[in-house]
TORVEX-198878 format. One record per residue: residue number from 1; x, y, z of N, C-alpha, C in turn. Coordinates in steps of 0.1 Angstrom, whole numbers, always signed. Layout:
N
   seq   n_east   n_north    n_up   ca_east   ca_north   ca_up   c_east   c_north    c_up
   NUM        X         Y       Z         X          Y       Z        X         Y       Z
...
END
This chain:
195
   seq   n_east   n_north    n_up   ca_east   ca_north   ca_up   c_east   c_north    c_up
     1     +310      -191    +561      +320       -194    +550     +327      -207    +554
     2     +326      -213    +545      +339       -228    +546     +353      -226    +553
     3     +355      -235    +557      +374       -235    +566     +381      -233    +549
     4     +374      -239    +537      +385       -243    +522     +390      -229    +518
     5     +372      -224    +518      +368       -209    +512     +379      -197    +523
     6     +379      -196    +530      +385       -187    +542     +402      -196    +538
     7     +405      -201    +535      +418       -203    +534     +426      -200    +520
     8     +414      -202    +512      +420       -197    +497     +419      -184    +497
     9     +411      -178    +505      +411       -160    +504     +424      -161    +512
    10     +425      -166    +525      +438       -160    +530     +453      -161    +523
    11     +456      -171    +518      +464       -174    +508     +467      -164    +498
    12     +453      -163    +489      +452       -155    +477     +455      -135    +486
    13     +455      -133    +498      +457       -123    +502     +472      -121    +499
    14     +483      -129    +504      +495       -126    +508     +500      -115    +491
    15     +499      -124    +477      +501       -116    +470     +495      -101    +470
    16     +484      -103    +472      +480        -89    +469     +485       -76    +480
    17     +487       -85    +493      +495        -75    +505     +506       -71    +499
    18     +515       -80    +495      +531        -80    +492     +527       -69    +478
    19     +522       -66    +472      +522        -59    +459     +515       -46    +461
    20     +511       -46    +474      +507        -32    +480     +511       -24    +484
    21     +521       -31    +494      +531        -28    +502     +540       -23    +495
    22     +548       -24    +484      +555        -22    +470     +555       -14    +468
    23     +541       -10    +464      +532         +6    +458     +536       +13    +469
    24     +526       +10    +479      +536        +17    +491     +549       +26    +496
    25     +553       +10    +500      +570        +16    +500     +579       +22    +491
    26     +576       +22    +477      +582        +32    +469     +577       +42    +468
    27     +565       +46    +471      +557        +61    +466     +562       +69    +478
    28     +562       +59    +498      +562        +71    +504     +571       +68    +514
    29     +576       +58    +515      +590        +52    +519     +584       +40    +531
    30     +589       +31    +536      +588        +23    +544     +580       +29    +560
    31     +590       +40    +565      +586        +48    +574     +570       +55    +575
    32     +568       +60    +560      +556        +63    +558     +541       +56    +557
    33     +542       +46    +553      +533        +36    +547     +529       +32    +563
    34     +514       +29    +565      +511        +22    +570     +504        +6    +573
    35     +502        +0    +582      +495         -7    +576     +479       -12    +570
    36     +476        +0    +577      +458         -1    +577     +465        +5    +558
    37     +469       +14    +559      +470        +20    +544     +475        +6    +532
    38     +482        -2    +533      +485        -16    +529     +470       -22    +531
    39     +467       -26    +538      +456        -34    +535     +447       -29    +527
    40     +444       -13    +529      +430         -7    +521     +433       -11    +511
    41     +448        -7    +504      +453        -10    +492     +451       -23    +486
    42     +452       -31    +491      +450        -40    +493     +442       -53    +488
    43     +431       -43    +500      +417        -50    +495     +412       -61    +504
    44     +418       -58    +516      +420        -67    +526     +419       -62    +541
    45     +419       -72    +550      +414        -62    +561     +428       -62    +570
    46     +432       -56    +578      +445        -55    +583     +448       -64    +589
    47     +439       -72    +597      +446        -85    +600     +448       -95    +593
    48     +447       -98    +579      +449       -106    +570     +468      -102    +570
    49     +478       -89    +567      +487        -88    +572     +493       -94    +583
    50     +489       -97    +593      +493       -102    +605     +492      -117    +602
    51     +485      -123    +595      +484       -135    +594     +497      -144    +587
    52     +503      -132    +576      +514       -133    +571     +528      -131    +576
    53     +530      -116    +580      +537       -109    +589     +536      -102    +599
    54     +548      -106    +608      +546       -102    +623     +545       -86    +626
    55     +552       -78    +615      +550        -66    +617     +553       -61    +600
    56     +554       -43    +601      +553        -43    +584     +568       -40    +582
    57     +576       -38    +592      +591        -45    +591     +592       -56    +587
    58     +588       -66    +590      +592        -81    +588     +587       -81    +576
    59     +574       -73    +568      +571        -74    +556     +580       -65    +545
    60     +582       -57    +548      +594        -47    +541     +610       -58    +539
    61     +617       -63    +550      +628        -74    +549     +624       -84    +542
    62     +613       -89    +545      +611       -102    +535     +609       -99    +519
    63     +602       -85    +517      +603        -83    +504     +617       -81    +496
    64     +626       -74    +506      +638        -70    +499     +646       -78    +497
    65     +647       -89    +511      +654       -101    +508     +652      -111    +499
    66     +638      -110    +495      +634       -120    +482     +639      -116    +465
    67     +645      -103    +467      +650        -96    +454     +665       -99    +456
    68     +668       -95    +467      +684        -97    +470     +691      -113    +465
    69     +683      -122    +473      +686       -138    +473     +689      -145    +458
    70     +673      -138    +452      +675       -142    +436     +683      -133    +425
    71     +684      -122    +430      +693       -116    +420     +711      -119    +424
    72     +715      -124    +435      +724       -130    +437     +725      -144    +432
    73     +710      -153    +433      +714       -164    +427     +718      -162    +415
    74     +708      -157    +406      +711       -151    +390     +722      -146    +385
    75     +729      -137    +394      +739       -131    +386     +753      -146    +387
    76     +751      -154    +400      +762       -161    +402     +758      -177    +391
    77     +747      -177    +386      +741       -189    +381     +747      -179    +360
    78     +744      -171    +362      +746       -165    +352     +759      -164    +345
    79     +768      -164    +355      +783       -160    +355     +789      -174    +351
    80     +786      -184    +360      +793       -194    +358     +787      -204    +349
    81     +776      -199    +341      +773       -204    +325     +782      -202    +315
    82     +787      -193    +319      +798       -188    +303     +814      -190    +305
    83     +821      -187    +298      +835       -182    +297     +842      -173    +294
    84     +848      -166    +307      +856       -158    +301     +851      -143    +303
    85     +857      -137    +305      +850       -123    +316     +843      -115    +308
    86     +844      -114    +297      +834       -103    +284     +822      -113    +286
    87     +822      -125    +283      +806       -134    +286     +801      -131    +300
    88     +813      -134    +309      +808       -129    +322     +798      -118    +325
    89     +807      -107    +322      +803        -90    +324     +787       -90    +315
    90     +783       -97    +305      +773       -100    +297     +760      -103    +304
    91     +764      -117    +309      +753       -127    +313     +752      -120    +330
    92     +760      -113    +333      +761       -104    +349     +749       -96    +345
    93     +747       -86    +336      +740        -80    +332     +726       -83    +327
    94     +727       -94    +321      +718       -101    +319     +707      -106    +331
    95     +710      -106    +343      +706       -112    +352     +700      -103    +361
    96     +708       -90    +359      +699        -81    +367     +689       -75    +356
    97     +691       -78    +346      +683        -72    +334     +669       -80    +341
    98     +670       -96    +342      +657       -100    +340     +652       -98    +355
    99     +655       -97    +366      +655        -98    +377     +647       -85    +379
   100     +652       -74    +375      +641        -58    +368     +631       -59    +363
   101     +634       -68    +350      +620        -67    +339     +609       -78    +349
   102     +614       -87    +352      +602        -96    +362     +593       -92    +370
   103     +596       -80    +377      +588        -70    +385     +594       -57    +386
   104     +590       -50    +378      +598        -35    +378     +594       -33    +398
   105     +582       -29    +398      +580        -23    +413     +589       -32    +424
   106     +591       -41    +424      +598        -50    +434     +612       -43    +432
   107     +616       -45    +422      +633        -42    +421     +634       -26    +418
   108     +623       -19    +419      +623         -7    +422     +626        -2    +437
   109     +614       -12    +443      +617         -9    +456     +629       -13    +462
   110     +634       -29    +459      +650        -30    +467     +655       -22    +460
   111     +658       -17    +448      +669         -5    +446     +673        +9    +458
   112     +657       +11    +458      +655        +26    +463     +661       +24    +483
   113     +655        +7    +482      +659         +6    +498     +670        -3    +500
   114     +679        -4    +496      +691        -14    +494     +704        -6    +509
   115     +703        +3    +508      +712        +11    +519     +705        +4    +535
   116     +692        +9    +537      +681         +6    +542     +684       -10    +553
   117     +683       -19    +541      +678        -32    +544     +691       -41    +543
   118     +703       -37    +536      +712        -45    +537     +719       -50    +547
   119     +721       -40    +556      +724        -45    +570     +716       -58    +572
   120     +706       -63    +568      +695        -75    +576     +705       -84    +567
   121     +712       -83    +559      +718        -92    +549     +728      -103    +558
   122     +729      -115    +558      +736       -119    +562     +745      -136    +560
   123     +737      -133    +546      +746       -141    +538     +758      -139    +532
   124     +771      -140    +538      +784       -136    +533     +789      -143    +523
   125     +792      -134    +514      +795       -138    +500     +783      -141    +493
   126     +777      -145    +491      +761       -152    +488     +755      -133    +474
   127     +761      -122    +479      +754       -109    +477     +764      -109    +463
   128     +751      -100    +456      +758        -98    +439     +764       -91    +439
   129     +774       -81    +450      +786        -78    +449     +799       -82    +451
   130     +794       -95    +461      +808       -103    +462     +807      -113    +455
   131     +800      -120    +449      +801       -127    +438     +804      -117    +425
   132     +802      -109    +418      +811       -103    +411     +826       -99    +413
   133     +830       -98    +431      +845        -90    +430     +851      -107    +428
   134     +844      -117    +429      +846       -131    +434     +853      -136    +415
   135     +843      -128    +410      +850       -131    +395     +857      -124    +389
   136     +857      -114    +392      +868       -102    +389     +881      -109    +394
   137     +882      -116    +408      +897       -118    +416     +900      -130    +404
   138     +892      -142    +398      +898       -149    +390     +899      -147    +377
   139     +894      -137    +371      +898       -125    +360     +915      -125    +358
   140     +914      -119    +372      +927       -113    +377     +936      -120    +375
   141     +935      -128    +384      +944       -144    +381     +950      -146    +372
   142     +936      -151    +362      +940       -161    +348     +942      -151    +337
   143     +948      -134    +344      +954       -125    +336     +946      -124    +326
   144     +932      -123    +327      +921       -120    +314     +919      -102    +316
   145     +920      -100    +327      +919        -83    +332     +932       -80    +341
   146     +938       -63    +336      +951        -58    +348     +940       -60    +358
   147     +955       -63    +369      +952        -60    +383     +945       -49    +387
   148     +938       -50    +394      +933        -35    +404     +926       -39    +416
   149     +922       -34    +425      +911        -34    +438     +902       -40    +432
   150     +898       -54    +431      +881        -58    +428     +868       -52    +432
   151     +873       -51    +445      +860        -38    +449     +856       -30    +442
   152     +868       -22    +441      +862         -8    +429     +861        -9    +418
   153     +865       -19    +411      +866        -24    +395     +844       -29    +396
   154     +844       -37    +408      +830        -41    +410     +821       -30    +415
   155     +825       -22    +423      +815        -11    +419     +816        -1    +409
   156     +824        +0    +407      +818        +12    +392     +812        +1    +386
   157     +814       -14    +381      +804        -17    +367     +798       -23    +373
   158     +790       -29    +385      +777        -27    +390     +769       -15    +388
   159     +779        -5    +391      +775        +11    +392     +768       +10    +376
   160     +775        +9    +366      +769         +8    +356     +755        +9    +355
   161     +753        -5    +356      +738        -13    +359     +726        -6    +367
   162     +730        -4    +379      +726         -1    +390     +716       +18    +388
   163     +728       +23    +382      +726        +37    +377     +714       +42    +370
   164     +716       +31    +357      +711        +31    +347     +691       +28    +354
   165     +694       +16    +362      +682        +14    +367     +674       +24    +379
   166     +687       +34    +385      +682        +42    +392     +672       +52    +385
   167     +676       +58    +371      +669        +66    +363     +664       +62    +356
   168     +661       +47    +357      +644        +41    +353     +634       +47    +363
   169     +642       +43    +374      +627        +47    +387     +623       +59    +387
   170     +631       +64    +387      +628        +82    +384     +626       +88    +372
   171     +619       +80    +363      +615        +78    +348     +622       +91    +342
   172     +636       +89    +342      +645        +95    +335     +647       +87    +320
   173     +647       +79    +319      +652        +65    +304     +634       +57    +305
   174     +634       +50    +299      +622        +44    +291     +624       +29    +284
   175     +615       +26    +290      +619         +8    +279     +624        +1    +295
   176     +622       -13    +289      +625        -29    +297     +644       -22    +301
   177     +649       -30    +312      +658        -28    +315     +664       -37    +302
   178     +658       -48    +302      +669        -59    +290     +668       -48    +277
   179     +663       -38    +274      +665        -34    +260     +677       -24    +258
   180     +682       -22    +275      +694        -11    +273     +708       -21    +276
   181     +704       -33    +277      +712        -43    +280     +723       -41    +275
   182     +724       -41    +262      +735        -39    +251     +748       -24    +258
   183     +742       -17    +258      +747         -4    +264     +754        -8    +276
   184     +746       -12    +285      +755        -14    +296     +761       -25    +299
   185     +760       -38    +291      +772        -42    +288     +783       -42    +281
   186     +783       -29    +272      +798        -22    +265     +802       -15    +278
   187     +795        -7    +285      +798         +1    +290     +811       -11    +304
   188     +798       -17    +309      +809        -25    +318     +823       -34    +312
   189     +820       -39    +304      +834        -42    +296     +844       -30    +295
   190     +839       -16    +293      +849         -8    +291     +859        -8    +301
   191     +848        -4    +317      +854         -7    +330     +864       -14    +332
   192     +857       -34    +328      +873        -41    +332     +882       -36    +325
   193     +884       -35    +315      +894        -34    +305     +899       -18    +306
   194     +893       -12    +315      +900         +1    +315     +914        +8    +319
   195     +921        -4    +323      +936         +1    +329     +947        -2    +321
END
């Protein structure tokens, strides 16, 4: 086999590992999954994993961190598109809406493992919960929302979001996350405006 040929398979592997691993780690948890079991899945031989990642830790973090990074870019690129905390709370939602619909299994999996893996987090402030309390505190400010704890104003209407997507995974609700969009951004507007 060619050095071109042997390199476009290894390449063309990493997707298919990363989307195995997925299947994986949501069906039997991180702990469970192995690797030989990833590769069969796969379609690949177990050291093709190794070529990628140093262990199936480092493949489990790098997957969750790649949902975390972008749905923090998104919700903070989203926020500061609009005006004014109802657009805010909107395009907030909007962001995890698309960030879901783009790969349900991925954002299934960081959901389910978010407790898990956030500790490896170490980008401060950078995370879509402090960039929300981050717009809540200037909410606050410019007197568009009463005062309260931004933290808890930010988790219940993450919670919102969050919820709603938990009982997608557990195929409680049905349909694209963006189709319940509407819903849970009334619902999170209620939140700010609840005091």
């Amino acid at each position: 086999m060619g050095y071109t040929l042997l390199m476009t398979r290894v390449r063309n592997a990493k997707p298919r590992i990363d989307e195995a691993a997925i299947a994986l780690f949501t069906k039997v948890g991180v702990d469970a999954a192995t690797t030989k079991e990833i590769a069969a899945l796969a379609g690949v031989s177990e050291g093709a994993i190794y070529r990628h990642y140093k262990s199936k830790d480092e493949l489990a973090v790098t997957l969750f961190m790649g949902v975390h990074r972008r749905l923090s870019t998104l919700v903070a690129e989203a926020a500061a598109g609009v005006t004014g905390i109802d657009a805010k709370a909107a395009a907030i939602v909007g962001a995890y809406c698309q960030v879901a619909d783009e790969n349900w299994p991925l954002f299934t999996f960081h959901l389910l493992s978010i407790h898990r893996f956030l500790p490896y987090y170490q980008e401060d402030g950078k995370d879509p919960v402090s960039v929300v309390e981050n717009i809540l505190k200037r909410a606050m400010m410019d007197c568009e929302i009463e005062p309260a704890d931004p933290r808890v104003i930010a988790a219940m209407a993450i919670g919102a979001i969050v919820q709603t997507a938990q009982n997608k995974a557990y195929n409680r609700i049905d349909g694209s996350m963006t189709a319940h969009a509407p819903l849970m951004t009334a619902a999170v507007k209620a939140i700010l405006h609840a005091r």
